[in-house]
C-alpha positions in Angstrom: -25.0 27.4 -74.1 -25.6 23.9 -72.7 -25.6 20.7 -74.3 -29.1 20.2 -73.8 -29.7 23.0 -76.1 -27.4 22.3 -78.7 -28.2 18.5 -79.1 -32.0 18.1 -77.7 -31.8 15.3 -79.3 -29.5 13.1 -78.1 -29.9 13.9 -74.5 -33.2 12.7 -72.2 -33.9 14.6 -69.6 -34.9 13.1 -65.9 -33.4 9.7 -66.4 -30.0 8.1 -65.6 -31.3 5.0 -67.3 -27.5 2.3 -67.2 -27.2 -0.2 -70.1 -28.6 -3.2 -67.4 -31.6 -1.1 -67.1 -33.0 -1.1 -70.7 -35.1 -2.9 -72.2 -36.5 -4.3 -76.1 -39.2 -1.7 -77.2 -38.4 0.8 -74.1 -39.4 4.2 -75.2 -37.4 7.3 -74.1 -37.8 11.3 -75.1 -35.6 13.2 -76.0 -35.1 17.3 -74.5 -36.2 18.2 -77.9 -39.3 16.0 -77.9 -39.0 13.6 -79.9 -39.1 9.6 -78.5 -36.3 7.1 -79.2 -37.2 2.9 -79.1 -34.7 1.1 -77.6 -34.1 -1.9 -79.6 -32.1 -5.1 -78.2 -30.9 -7.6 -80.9 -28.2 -9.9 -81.8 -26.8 -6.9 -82.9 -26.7 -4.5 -80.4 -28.5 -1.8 -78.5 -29.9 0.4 -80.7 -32.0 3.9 -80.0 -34.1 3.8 -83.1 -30.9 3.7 -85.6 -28.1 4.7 -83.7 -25.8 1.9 -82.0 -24.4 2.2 -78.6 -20.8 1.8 -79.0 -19.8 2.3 -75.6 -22.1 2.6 -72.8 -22.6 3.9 -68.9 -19.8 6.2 -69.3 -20.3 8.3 -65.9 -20.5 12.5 -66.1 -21.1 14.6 -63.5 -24.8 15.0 -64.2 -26.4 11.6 -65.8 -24.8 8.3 -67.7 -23.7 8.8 -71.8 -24.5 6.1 -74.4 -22.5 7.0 -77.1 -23.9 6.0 -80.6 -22.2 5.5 -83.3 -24.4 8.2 -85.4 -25.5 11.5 -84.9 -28.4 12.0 -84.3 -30.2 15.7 -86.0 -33.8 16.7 -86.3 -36.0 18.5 -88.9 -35.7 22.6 -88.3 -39.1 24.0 -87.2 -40.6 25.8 -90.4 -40.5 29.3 -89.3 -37.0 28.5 -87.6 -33.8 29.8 -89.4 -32.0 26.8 -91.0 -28.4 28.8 -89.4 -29.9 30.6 -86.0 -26.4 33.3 -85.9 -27.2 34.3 -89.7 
């Protein structure tokens, strides 16, 4: 199972955006749908709530951002709440 489909998301698809390449009010989508605003402040980088921490780590496929929060969305309402039950 890939990492795409456990965390859709945290992870956007089709762009290896670095940390000199975003901007205030940049919007991004998630592999699950949903569309993260980057926010740049006095205090941070932020996507929506979550603080980068560390960013432009390199992997094999893209760049990582880790936040310092994890990110989880709202089950569909004729998905299972525990998928292997």
């Amino acid at each position: 199972m890939s990492y795409t489909s456990l965390c859709p998301t945290q992870v956007v698809i089709g762009a290896e955006v670095p940390s000199s390449e975003l901007t205030n009010g940049m919007e991004v989508k998630t592999a699950g749908g949903e569309v993260l605003t980057v926010t740049i402040n006095d205090d941070g980088v932020f996507f929506d709530d979550a603080k980068v921490v560390v960013a432009d780590i390199g992997a094999c496929n893209g760049i990582i951002h880790e936040i310092d929060s994890v990110r989880a969305r709202e089950p569909h309402p004729h998905e299972p709440l525990n998928p292997r039950a």
